[in-house]
N, C-alpha and C positions, 0 to 999 in steps of 0.2 A: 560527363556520362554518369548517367546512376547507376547505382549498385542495383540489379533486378533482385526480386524477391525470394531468400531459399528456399529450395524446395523441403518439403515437410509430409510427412505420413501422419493420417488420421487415425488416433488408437485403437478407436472403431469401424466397423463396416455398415454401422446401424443406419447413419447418414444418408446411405446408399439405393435405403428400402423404403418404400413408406411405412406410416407407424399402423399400428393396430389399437390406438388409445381410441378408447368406449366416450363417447363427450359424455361430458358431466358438468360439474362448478369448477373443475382446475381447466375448462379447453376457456383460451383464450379469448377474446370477443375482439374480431377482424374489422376496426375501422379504416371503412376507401371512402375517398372521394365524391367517385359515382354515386355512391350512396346516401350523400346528403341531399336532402329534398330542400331544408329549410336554413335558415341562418343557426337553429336550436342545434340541429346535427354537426353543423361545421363546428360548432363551439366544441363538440365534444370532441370531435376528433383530434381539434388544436388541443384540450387537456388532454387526451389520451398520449400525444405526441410527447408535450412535456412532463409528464409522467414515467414515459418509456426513457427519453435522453435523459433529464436531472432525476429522476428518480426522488422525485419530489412530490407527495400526494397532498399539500397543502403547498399552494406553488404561493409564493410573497410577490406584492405588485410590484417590487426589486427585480426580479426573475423573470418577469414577464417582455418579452419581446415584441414589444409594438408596432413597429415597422414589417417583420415577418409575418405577423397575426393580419395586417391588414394587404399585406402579397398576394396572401393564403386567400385570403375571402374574398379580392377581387381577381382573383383567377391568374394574377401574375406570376406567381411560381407554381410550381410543383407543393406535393407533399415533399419526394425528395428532395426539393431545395430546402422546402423550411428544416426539415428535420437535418440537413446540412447544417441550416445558418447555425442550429441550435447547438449542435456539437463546435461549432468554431466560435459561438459567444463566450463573452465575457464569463458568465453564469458558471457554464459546463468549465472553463480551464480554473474557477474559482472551485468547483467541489469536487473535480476529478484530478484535473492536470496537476496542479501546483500542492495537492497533498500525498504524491504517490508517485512510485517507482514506473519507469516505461514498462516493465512485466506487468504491474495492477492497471496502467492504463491499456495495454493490450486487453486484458483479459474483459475491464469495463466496458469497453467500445465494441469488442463482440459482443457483447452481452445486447447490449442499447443497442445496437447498430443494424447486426445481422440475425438478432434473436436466438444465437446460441454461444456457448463455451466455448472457449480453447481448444483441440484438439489435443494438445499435449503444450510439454516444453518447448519442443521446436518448432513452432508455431507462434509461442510468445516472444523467442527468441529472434524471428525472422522480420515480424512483425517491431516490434523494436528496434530495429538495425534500421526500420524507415522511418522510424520516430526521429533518430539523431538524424538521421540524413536528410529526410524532407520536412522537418520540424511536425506538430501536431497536425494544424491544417493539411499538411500535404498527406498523413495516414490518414486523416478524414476524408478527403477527396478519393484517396484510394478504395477505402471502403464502400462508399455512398454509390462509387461509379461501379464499382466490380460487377461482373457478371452474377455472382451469388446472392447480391443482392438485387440486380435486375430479376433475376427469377422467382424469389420470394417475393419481391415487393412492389417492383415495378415503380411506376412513376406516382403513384397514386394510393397506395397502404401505408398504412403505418405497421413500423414493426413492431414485432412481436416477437415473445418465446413460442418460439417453433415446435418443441417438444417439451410438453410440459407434463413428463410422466415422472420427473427425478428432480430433487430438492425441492425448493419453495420458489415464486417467480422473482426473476432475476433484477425487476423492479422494485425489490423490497428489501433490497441489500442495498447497504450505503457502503459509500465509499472509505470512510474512516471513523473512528472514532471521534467526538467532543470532549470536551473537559471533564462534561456533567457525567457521559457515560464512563468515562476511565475514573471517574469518582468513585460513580457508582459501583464499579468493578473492585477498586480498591478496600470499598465496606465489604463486599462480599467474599473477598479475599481474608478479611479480618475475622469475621462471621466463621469464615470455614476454620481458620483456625492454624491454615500453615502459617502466614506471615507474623500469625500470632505467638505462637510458639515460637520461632525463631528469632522474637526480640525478646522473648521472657529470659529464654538461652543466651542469649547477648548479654542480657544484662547481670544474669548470674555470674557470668565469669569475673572475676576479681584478679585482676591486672597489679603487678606490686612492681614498682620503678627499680630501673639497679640502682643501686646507694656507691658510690666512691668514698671507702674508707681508706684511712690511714694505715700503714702498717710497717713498724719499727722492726727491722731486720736485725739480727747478730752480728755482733763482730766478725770483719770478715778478714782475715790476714790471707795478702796477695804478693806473690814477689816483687821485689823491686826492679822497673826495668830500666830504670834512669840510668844514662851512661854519666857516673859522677867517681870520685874517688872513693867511693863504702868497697870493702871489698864483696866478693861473690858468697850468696846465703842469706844475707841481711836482710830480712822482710819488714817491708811498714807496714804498720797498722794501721786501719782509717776504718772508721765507722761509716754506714751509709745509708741511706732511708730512702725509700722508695712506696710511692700510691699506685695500688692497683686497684682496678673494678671488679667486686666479686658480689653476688648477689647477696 
């Protein structure tokens, strides 16, 4: 038996209403289906698709899903299947899965998925509880089938950000850093000047080792406790020298 999914409250109530965004260049452009006339439209809608799940605007013939691409165009699946297959490829668990926590894969997968954010923490957190349990594919299949995403998108859209009145679009955020950029970060950290100053300060500091010297004690007269034939008072004398550590 599985663990059902916990229940969770949305931060907001905005959800709830429809929006009141004026279209402009940030309203999204709605690729369905129905609406390819020719082979030219279906192509776009397959980039459009791989664009939204890898978040890739220069997709490499690596990444590219050929068997899915050819489902798509002879009518054999769905858009929701391809955009399925595309979240359970190779591709997607190379740039999302295997570089990030189940909290940054919740949060990525609504993103691509359902065309919006988190609600909150408990939402990530719920949603992660079916990452360990029904591994990746089995929260993909959760999502793709949910009723929230039958009503946004049905069989035949591709998703989208839903609301796009807040941030930048959720397709233009990657999922981690590369080399080049945590380079890049590092010059500009130097640039500014804090990591700089704190190795000038490093290196100013002048570190001096403890020294173990020698150090020749006075004569120390101790009584004698030898049970021998001296009588009682008789004190010997012995010299004795002892090393200490002192800076």
């Amino acid at each position: 038996m599985s663990i059902p999914l916990l229940e969770y409250q949305p931060i907001s109530q905005n959800q709830r209403v429809p929006g009141y965004e004026v279209p402009g260049e940030d309203t999204p452009y709605v690729y369905r289906l129905e609406d390819c006339t020719d082979n030219t439209d279906l192509e776009e809608l397959i980039w459009a698709a791989y664009r939204q799940v890898f978040s890739e605007h220069v997709i490499l013939q690596s990444s590219r899903q050929g068997d899915l691409e050819s489902q798509l165009k002879n009518r054999s699946i769905t858009v929701r299947d391809f955009i399925r297959g595309l979240a359970k490829s190779d591709v997607y668990r190379q740039l999302v899965v295997e570089t990030n926590s189940n909290y940054r894969i919740v949060e990525l997968s609504l993103k691509r998925l359902l065309g919006r954010a988190p609600y909150g923490k408990e939402e990530e957190i719920a949603w992660s509880i079916k990452i360990a349990t029904l591994g990746v594919d089995g929260f993909v299949d959760l999502l793709v089938d949910s009723d929230e995403y039958t009503t946004n998108f049905g069989d035949s859209t591709v998703p989208y950000q839903r609301r796009r009145y807040k941030d930048r679009p959720f397709n233009l955020v990657t999922p981690r850093y590369g080399d080049y950029w945590r380079d890049r970060l590092e010059e500009q950290r130097y640039k500014w000047g804090d990591i700089n100053n704190f190795m000038e300060m490093a290196r100013s500091i002048k570190i001096t080792p403890n020294q173990v010297v020698s150090v020749q004690t006075a004569n120390i007269t101790i009584p004698d406790m030898t049970r021998d034939s001296k009588p009682e008072g008789v004190l010997a004398s012995i010299s004795t020298s002892a090393s200490f550590p002192v800076r």
